[in-house]
N, C-alpha and C positions, 0 to 999 in steps of 0.2 A: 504494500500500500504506500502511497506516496500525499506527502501533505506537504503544503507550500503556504508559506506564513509570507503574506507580503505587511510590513511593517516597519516602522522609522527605528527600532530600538532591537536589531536582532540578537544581539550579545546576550540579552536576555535570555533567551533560549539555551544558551551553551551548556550553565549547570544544570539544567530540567532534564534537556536531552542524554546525561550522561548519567542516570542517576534511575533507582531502581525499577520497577518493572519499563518504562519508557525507556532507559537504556538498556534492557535486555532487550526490548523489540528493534531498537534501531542495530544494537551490534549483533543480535539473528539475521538480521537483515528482511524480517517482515516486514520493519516500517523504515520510511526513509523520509526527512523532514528538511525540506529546501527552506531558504529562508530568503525572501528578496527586500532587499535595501527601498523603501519608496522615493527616499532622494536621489538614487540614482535617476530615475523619470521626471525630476526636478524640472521645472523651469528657470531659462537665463542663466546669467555667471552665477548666482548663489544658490542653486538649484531648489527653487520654493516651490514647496508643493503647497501649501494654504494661502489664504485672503481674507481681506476684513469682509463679512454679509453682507451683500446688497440691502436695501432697507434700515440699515443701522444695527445697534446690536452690539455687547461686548464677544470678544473673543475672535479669535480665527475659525475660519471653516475648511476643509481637504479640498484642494481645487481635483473637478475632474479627471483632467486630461492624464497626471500624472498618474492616477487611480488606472485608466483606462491605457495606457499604454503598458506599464506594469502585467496586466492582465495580458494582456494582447501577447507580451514577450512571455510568460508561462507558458500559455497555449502551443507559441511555435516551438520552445524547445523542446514539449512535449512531442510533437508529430517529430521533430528531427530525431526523437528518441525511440519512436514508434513507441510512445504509450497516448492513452486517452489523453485530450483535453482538460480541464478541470471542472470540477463542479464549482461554482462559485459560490461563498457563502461571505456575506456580510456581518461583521457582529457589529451588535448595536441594541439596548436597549430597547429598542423601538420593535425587536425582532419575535419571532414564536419563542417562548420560552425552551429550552433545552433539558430534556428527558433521555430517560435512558433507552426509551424504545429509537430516539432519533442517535443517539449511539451506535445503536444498532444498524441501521441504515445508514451510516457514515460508513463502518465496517465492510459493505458489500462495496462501494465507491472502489473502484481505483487508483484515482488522485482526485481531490480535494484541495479549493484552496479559501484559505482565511485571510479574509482583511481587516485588519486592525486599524480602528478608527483614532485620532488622537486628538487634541483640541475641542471646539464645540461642535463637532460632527463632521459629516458629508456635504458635499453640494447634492442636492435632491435628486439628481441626473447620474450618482451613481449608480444609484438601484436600480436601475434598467441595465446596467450590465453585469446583473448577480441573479443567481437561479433562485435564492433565497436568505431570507433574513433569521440570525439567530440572538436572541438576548442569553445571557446567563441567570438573570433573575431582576427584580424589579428595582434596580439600583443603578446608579452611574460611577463610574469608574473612571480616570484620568486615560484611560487607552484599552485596546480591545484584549492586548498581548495575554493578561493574566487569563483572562475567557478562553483564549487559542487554546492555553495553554490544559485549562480543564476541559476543552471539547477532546485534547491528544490526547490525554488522560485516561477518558473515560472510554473514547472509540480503542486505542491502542491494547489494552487490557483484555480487549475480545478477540485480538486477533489470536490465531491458532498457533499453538506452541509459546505463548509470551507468560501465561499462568501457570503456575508449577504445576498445580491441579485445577484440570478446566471444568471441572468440575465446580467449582468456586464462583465462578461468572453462574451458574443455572438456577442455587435458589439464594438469589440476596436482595434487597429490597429493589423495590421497581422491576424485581426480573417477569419473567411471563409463567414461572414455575410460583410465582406468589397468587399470579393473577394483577401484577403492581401492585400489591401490598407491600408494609413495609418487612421485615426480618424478622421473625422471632429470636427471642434473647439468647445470648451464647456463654457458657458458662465452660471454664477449666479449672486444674486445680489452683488452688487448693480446693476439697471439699466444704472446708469451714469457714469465712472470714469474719471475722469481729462479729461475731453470733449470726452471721448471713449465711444459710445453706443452699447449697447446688437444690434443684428438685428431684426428688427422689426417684421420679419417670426417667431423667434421663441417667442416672445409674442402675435403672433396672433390667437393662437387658433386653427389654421388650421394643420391636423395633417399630412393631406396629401401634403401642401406646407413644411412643416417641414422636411419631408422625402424625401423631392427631393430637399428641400436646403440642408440635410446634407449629400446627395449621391454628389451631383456637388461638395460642399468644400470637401471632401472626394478624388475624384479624380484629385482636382485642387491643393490640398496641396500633394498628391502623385506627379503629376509630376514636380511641383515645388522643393520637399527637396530629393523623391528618385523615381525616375524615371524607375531604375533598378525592383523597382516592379512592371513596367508595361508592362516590355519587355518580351515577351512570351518565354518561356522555347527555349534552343537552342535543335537542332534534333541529337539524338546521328548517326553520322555514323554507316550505313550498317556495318555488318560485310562481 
């Protein structure tokens, strides 16, 4: 799989990428994480990629073009490599929140590329050259890198061979083996801690009380912490 991080700040990446299960998939060679410089597509001798907002406004915005050339040079190197294109994804606030089913579907991709927004956004005319838009949660951030970094994260982990036991990926919260629930509780030794005991089901041996004690905590800790994952999809209005 190949992921391409177009961003002003790539250095950033250098410890994430060398460092555990992320650096066991890039040095297996599963995953591969190009990084491009966005000033290099600069404009003029000081290679600007941002502007003050039309209409007024503090802050700078990410001028276009640099964004779109950027993209454009992905793409070719990619056919020069004979791999796919990328899929384009924008992080940004503004974007479909990010889930681990969309993890998932990052997984089957090819290449993938992230753009990390920095200053007080885009020019609006980005997103017409992205397949889609992702947030990381209902918050703002000074730049998109840290998001990049937890979409690598959580896609890279799935790929085959990167978990010791992939087994591990199939029932933990949000997985499909919950139903997106969250995880029921995990317990090791010690058996006793400051008068706190393990449950007795899961030192009993019994494989099939076991599975149906951590089905019930499973959906009792669901409606307890998030509840919203139990509420059945709303029906889009008829057209």
């Amino acid at each position: 799989m190949l992921i391409t991080v177009v961003t002003l700040f790539p250095e950033l990446f250098e410890p994430f990428l060398a460092t555990s299960m992320v650096g066991r998939a890039v040095e297996s060679g599963a995953l591969r994480v190009d990084r491009v410089q966005l000033r290099d597509f600069g404009l003029g001798r000081h290679k600007s990629v941002d502007d003050t907002p039309y209409g007024g406004g503090s802050g700078m915005v990410l001028r276009v073009e640099p964004i779109a050339q950027a993209l454009g040079s992905i793409d070719e190197r990619a056919r020069e490599e004979g791999r796919p294109t990328a899929h384009r994804v924008l992080l940004t606030p503004q974007g479909d929140p990010f889930r681990q089913t969309k993890a998932h579907s990052f997984r089957s991709e090819a290449h993938i590329a992230l753009i990390c927004g920095r200053y007080e956004g885009f020019d609006e005319r980005v997103r017409c050259l992205v397949h889609e838009e992702i947030s990381l949660g209902d918050f703002v951030m000074t730049g998109g890198e840290i998001a990049a970094m937890a979409i690598i994260e959580a896609t890279s982990r799935l790929l085959e061979g990167v978990l010791g036991n992939e087994s591990s990926a199939l029932a933990e919260s949000h997985s499909e083996a919950l139903g997106g629930s969250l995880e029921y509780p995990q317990y090791t030794r010690p058996p006793v801690f400051e008068g706190a005991e393990v449950p007795a089901v899961l030192v009993s041996g019994d494989h099939a009380k076991i599975a149906a004690w951590r089905k019930l905590e499973s959906q009792k800790r669901t409606r307890e912490r998030r509840p919203d994952l139990l509420s059945p999809p709303k029906a889009k209005a008829s057209e």
